[in-house]
N, C-alpha and C positions, 0 to 999 in steps of 0.2 A: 504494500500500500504506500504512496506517494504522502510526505508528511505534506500536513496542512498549512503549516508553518514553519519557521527557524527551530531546529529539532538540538540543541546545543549538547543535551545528554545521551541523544543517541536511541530516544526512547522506542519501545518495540511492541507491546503490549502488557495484557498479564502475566504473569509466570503461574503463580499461584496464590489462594487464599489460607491463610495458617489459623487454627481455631486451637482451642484449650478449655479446659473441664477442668472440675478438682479431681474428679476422679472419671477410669473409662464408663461405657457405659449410657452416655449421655448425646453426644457427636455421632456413635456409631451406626443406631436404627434411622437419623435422620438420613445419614450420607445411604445408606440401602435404600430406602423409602423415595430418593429422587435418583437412585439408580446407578450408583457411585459403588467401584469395585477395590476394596485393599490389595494395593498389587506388589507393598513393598513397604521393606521396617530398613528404617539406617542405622547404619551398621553398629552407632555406638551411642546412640541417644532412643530414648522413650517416645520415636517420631514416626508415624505411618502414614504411609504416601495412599492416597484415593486417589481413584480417576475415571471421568470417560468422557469420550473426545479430546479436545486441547484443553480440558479446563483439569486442574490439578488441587488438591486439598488435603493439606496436610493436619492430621491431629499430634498435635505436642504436648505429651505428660512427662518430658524432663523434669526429674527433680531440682529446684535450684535458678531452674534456666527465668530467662524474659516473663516467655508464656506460663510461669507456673506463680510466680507476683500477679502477672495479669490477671488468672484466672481466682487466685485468693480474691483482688479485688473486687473484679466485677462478675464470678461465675461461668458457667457457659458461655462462650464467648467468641468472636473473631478477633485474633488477637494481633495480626499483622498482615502485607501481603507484600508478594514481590512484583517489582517491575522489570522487564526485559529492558536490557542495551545491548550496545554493538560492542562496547569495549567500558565494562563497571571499573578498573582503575580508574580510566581517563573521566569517566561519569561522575565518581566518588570524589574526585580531586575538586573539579566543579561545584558539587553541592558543597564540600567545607570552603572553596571559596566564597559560595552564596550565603554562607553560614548557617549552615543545617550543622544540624546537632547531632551527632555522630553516636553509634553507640559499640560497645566491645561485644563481639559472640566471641564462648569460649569454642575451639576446637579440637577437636585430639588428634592424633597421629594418623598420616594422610589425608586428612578429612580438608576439602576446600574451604578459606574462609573469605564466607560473601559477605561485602561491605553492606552497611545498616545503618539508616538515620533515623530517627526518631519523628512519630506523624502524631496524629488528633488522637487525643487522650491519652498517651505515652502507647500506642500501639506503635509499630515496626515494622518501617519498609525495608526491602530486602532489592540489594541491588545486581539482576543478575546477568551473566552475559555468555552463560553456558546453558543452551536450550535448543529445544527441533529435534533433529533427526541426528546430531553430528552427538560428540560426548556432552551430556548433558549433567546438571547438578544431582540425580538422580541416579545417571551410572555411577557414578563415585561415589556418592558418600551413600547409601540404600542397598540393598541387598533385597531383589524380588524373590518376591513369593513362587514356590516351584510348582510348574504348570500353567501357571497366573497366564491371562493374554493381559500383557503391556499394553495394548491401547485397544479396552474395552469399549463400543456403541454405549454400552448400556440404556441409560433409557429414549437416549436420542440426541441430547442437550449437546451442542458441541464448542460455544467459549466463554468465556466470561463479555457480559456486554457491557456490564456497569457495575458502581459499587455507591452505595449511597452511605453518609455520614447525617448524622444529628448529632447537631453542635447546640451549646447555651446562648441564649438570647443576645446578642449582642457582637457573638463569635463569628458569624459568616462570612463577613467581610475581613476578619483575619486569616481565616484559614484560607479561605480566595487568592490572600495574598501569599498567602504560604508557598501555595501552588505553582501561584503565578512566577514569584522569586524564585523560587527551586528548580523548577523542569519548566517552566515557560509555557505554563496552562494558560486557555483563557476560558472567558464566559460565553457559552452557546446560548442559554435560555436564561429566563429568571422567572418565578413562578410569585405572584402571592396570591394565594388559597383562601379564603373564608367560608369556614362550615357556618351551623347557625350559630353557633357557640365560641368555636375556637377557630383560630386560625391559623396557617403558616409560612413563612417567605421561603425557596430556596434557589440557588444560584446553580446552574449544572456545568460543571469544568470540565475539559476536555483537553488532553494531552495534544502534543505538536502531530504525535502518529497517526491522532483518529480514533485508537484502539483502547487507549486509558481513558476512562469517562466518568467522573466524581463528581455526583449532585452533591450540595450540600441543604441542609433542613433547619431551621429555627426556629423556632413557638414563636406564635406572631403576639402583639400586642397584650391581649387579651390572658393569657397564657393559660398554665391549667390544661392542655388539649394534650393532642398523643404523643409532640415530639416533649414536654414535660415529664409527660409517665415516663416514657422509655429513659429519659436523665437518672428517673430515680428507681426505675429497674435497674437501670445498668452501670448506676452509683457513679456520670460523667458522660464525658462525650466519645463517641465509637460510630461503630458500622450497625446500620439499622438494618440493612439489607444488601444480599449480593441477586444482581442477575444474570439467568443467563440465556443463551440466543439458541434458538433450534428455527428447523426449513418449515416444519409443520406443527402448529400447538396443539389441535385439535387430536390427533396421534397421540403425542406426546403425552395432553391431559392424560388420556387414558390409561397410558401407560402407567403414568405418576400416578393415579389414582387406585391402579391394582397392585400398585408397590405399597402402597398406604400412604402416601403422602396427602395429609389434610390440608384445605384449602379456606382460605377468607370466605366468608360467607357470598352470596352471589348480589349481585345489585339489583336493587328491586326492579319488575317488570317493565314499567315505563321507562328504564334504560333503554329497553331491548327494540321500546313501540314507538321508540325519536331516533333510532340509529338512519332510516332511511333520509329522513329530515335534516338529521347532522351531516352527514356521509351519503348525498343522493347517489344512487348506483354502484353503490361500492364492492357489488359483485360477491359478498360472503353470505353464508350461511347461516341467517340471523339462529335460526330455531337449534340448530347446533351449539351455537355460542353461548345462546340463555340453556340448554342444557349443562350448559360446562359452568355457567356464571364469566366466560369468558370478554375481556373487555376489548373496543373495539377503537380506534384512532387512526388523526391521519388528514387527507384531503382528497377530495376528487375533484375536482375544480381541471378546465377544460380537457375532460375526458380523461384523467391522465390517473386514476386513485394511486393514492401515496398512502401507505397502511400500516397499522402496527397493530398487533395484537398482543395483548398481554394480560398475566391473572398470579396471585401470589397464594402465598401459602399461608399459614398462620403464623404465628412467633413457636418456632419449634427450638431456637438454642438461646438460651434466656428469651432475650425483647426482642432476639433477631430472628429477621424471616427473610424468605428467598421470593426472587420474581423469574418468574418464567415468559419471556418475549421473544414472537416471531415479526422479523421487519419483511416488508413488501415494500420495498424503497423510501420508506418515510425510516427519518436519522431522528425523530425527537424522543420524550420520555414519556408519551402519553398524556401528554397537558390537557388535552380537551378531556380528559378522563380524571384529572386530580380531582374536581370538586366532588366527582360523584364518588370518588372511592375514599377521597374525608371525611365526607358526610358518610359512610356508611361506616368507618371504623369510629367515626364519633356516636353512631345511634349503638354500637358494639360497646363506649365505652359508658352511654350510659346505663345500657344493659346490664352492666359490670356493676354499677352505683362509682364509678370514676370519677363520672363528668353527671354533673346535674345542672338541667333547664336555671337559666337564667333567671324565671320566675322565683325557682325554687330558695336559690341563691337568696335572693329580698327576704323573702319568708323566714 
């Protein structure tokens, strides 16, 4: 892929998503449930590699290590991720010029060690330049599983498309600039949301490659609403959700859904009875989609529909939950879809006794 811009680190995509638990047990039925196969333990750390397609997920129960402070603090968790470069010395020399904040991984004897700076909420990016087909981070320091297929379909899903943060009120424009200074992100979209109640702004970055893509989320005005709770589930700021990108969702659902993977409740019918209104002609299979609850985005505007479809899961590792999205040439995050899928995790949170009616509030 051609960068989009002045690329000065060299940036390539995802590498992988790194999660942590206080104990196993926890990360394991999720990563099965959406189709994700253990295909390898490293050689000298409490680390197992998941996979299928290009997208990679590591659980880390090292005693001692990053991920095991992380997970004391905040629980089940995503505790880091890595970015692909062309060359992570020349990369890493750059971010401490930009002055990113470096952090030490210990390593043992022959084990690579991949440079690390430190991101939102003391979670850790991993800087790496050993990946694809040639010797990867994985042949070296991993030892697969015997028999294992090294690059399982499983359930279809094949990369990572995005990664969202919720950050504290006030934060989003630091971290924006975080981005921006570090790797030379900028700003694709900006969103602000108001449900009836609560509201949220978020800002969506997007790497020089295309490939790295980090909204950012903040309780709007009002506060009290979902990026709140999720602060004090997850005791700070982190990753609310990862997504990722498959050819067909409708498949896919099905799949995920006879793995067990549960799913956000479906948006009430009058979604389903405005999509033609929204999206004249847009050519899908409305009756399919309200059977999946699946959500629908995009443009048709002169004959050309530009599409996204996308539907999430529940919060299955702490507060965090995954999104599942198929693109048909539309590159946004489903904007025309935010208000209705806030509104509905807000009627979820009063549900809960969370969030309560404004009336109530007076009272």
């Amino acid at each position: 892929m051609v960068d989009l811009f002045e690329n000065p680190l060299g940036l390539d995509g995802f590498e992988f998503v790194e999660f942590c638990a206080p104990a196993r047990g926890t990360l394991e039925p999720v990563f099965t449930a959406m189709g994700f196969v253990h295909i390898a333990t490293h050689r000298s750390k409490d680390v197992d590699l998941w996979r299928q397609g290009g997208i990679n997920l590591l659980a880390n129960y090292e005693p001692g290590s990053p991920a095991a402070y992380f997970a004391a603090e905040h629980g089940p968790s995503a505790c880091g991720m890595g970015f692909r470069v062309k060359d992570a010395r020349k990369a890493y020399s750059e971010l401490v010029a930009r002055g990113a904040e470096t952090v030490e991984m210990e390593t043992g004897p022959m084990e690579l060690r991949i440079p690390a700076i430190r991101g939102i909420g003391g979670a850790i990016i991993y800087i790496v330049d050993r990946y694809g087909d040639d010797l990867s981070i994985y042949d070296i320091d991993f030892e697969y599983l015997p028999g294992v297929d090294r690059h399982p379909e499983g359930a279809g899903l094949q990369i990572i498309d995005h990664l969202t943060h919720n950050v504290y009120g006030g934060r989003m424009a630091y971290w924006a600039g975080y981005y921006e200074k570090l790797f030379n992100f900028r700003e694709i979209r900006y969103f602000d949301i108001k449900g009836e109640y609560t509201g949220l702004t978020s800002k969506a970055m997007t790497a020089p490659d295309g490939l790295i893509r980090i909204p950012l989320n903040e309780e709007g005005r009002s506060g009290g609403g979902q990026i709140d709770e999720f602060l004090r589930a997850y005791n700070g700021e982190g990753i609310q959700h990862i997504a990722f990108l498959c050819d067909d969702l409708i498949t896919i659902w099905d799949r995920l859904k006879a793995l067990g993977t549960p799913f956000m409740p479906s948006p009430p019918a009058t979604y389903y009875d405005m999509l033609e209104e929204r999206l004249p002609d847009h050519g899908e299979p409305v009756a399919e989609l309200q059977k999946r609850g699946i959500l629908l985005d995009g443009s048709t505007e002169e004959g050309d529909p530009r599409l996204l479809l996308q539907i999430f899961s529940e919060t299955v590792i702490g507060p965090v939950f995954f999104e599942f999205i198929q693109r048909k040439k539309d590159e946004g995050f489903g904007e025309g879809n935010f208000t209705a899928l806030f509104k509905s995790i807000e009627r979820d949170q009063m549900n809960r006794g969370v969030l309560q009616a404004k009336e109530e509030k007076v009272s």
